[in-house]
C-alpha positions in Angstrom: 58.0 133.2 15.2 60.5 131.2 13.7 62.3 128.5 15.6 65.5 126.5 14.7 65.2 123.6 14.5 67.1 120.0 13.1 65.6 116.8 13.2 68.7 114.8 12.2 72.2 116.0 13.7 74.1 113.5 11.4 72.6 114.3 8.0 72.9 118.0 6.9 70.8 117.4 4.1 67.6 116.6 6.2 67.7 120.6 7.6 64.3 122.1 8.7 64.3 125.4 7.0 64.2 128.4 10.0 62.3 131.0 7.4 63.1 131.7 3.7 66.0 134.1 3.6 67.6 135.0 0.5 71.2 135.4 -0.3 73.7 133.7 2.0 71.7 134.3 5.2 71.0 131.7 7.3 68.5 129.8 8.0 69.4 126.5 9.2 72.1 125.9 12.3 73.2 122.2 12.9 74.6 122.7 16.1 73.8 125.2 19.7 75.6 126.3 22.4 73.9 129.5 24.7 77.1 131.3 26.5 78.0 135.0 27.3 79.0 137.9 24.8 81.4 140.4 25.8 78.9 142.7 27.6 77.9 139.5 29.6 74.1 139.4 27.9 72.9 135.7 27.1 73.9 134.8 23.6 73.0 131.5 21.2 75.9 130.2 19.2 75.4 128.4 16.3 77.7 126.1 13.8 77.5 124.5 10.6 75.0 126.6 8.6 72.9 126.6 5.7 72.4 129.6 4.1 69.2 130.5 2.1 71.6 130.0 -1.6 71.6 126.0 -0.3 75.3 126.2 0.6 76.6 125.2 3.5 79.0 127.0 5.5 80.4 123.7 8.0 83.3 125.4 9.6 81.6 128.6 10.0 79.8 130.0 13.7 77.1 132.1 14.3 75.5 134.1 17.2 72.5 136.1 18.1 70.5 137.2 21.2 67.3 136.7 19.4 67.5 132.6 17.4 63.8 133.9 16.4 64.7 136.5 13.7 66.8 135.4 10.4 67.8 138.9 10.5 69.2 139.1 14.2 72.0 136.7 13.1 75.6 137.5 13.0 78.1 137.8 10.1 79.9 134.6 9.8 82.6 133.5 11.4 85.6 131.1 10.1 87.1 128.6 12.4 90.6 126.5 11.1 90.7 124.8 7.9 87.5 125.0 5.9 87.9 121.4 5.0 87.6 120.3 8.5 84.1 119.9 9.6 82.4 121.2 13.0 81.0 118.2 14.9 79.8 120.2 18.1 79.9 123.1 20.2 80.5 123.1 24.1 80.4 126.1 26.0 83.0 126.7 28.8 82.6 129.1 31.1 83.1 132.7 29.5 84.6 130.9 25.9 83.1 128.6 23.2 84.7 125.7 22.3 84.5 124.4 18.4 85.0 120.6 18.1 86.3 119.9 14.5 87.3 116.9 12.9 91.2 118.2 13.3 90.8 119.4 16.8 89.3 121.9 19.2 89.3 125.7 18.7 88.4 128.2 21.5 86.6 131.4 20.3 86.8 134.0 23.4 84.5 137.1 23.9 86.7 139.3 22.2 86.7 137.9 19.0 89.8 136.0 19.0 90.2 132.6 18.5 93.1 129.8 19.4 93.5 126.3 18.1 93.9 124.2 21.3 94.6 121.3 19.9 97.7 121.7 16.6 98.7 118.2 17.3 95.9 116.6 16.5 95.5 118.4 12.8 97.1 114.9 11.3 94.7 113.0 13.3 91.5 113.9 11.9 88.2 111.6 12.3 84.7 112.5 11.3 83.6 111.2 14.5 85.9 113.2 16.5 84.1 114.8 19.7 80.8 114.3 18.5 78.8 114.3 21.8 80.7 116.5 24.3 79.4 117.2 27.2 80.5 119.8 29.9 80.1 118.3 32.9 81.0 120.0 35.9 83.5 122.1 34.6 85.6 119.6 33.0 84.7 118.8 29.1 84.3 115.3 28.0 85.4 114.8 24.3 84.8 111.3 22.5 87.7 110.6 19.9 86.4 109.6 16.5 87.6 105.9 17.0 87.1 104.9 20.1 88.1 106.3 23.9 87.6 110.0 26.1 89.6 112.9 26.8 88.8 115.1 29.2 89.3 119.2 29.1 90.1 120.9 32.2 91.9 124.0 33.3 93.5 124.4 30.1 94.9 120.7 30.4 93.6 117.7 28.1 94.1 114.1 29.7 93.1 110.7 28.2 90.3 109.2 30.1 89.6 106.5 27.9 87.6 103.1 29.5 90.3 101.1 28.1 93.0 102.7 30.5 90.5 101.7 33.5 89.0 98.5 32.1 91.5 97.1 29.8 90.5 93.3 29.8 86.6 94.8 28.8 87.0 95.2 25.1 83.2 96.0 25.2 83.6 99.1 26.9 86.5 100.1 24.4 84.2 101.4 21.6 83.1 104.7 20.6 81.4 107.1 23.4 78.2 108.2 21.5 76.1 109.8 24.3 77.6 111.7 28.1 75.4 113.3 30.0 75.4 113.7 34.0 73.7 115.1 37.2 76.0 117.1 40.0 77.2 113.6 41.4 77.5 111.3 38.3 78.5 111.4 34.8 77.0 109.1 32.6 78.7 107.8 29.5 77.1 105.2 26.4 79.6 103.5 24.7 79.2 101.6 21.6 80.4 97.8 21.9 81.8 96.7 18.2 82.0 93.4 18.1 78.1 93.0 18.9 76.3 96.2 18.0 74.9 96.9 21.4 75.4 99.7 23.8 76.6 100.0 27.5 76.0 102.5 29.6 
C-alpha cells in the first residue's frame, strides 16, 4: 500500500513521494481534508500537489475514495488565481473550503466553486489561514499578520484577541495552532516581541 504522507507542511520541497507515477500524476498532496461527494460516500480531498514530472500544482485540489492508489486520484482541479497559493483545507459540512493567500473559495458537491472572500484578493499574505480549524460548526481562520476571523452561516466576523484584550499586545500576534474539544477551543498565538507562545 502506499500512504500519503508530508513530513514538513511549510516546505514543499521536503515531500515524501506516495509511489513513482509518471507524467503529471500525483504523488505527493500537502494538505487533507475527508468530506462527502455528491452521492454522499466518504471522500479525501487533497491540495497543493506534486506531480510525478516534479511540478507542482499549488492552487490545484484533488479527491479520491481510495488515498492508497496513485491511480484512484482525480483530474485536477483549479481554484482562483494560480499565483495565489493554497495554505489549507477545512471541510464544512457538505462543501470544502480552499484557504488561499487572496481568500477563501468554497468548492460544493456539484462541482461548482465560489470565491467567498473577493475583497480580500488585494490583501494577500502567505500566512493567511494557515491553521484553520472547524470547530463546532463555526471555522476559525488566522490572518497572515496577526488576529482571527471566524466563518459561520455564511457570515465572516473578526474575532481577533486584540478586539478582547487590547492592552495585551502578547496575545496580538499570529494564531499558529486552534484546536478544541465540544466545550472549549483552544487557540496558540505567537507573541513577537519575545518569540514565545501563549496558549
Amino acid at each position: 500500500q502506499r500512504y500519503l504522507y508530508k513530513a514538513d507542511a511549510d516546505a514543499i520541497g521536503t515531500w515524501t513521494r506516495i509511489g513513482a507515477g509518471a507524467g503529471t500524476q500525483i504523488i505527493g498532496i500537502k494538505y487533507l481534508a475527508k468530506g462527502k461527494n455528491s452521492a454522499g460516500a466518504d471522500i479525501l480531498w487533497g491540495a497543493s500537489v506534486l506531480r510525478a514530472d516534479a511540478t507542482y500544482g499549488t492552487n490545484i485540489i484533488v479527491s479520491t475514495t481510495d488515498p492508497t492508489t496513485i491511480a484512484t486520484w482525480s483530474s485536477e482541479v483549479s481554484i482562483g488565481d494560480s499565483a495565489a497559493s493554497i495554505t489549507g483545507l477545512v471541510s464544512d459540512g457538505d462543501n470544502l473550503l480552499i484557504l488561499k493567500t487572496d481568500g477563501i473559495w468554497a468548492y460544493y458537491s456539484d462541482g461548482t466553486q465560489e470565491n467567498l472572500t473577493p475583497d480580500f484578493e488585494g490583501y494577500a499574505h502567505p500566512d493567511n489561514f494557515r491553521g484553520a480549524y472547524n470547530w463546532n460548526g463555526h471555522v476559525l481562520l488566522p490572518k497572515g499578520a496577526g488576529g482571527l476571523w471566524e466563518l459561520s452561516g455564511g457570515r465572516l466576523y473578526d474575532i481577533s484577541l486584540e478586539l478582547r484584550v487590547p492592552n495585551d499586545t502578547t496575545l496580538t500576534g499570529r494564531v499558529v495552532a486552534i484546536t478544541g474539544d465540544p466545550d472549549a477551543v483552544f487557540i496558540l498565538v505567537q507573541d513577537t516581541t519575545n518569540l514565545k507562545y501563549h496558549l
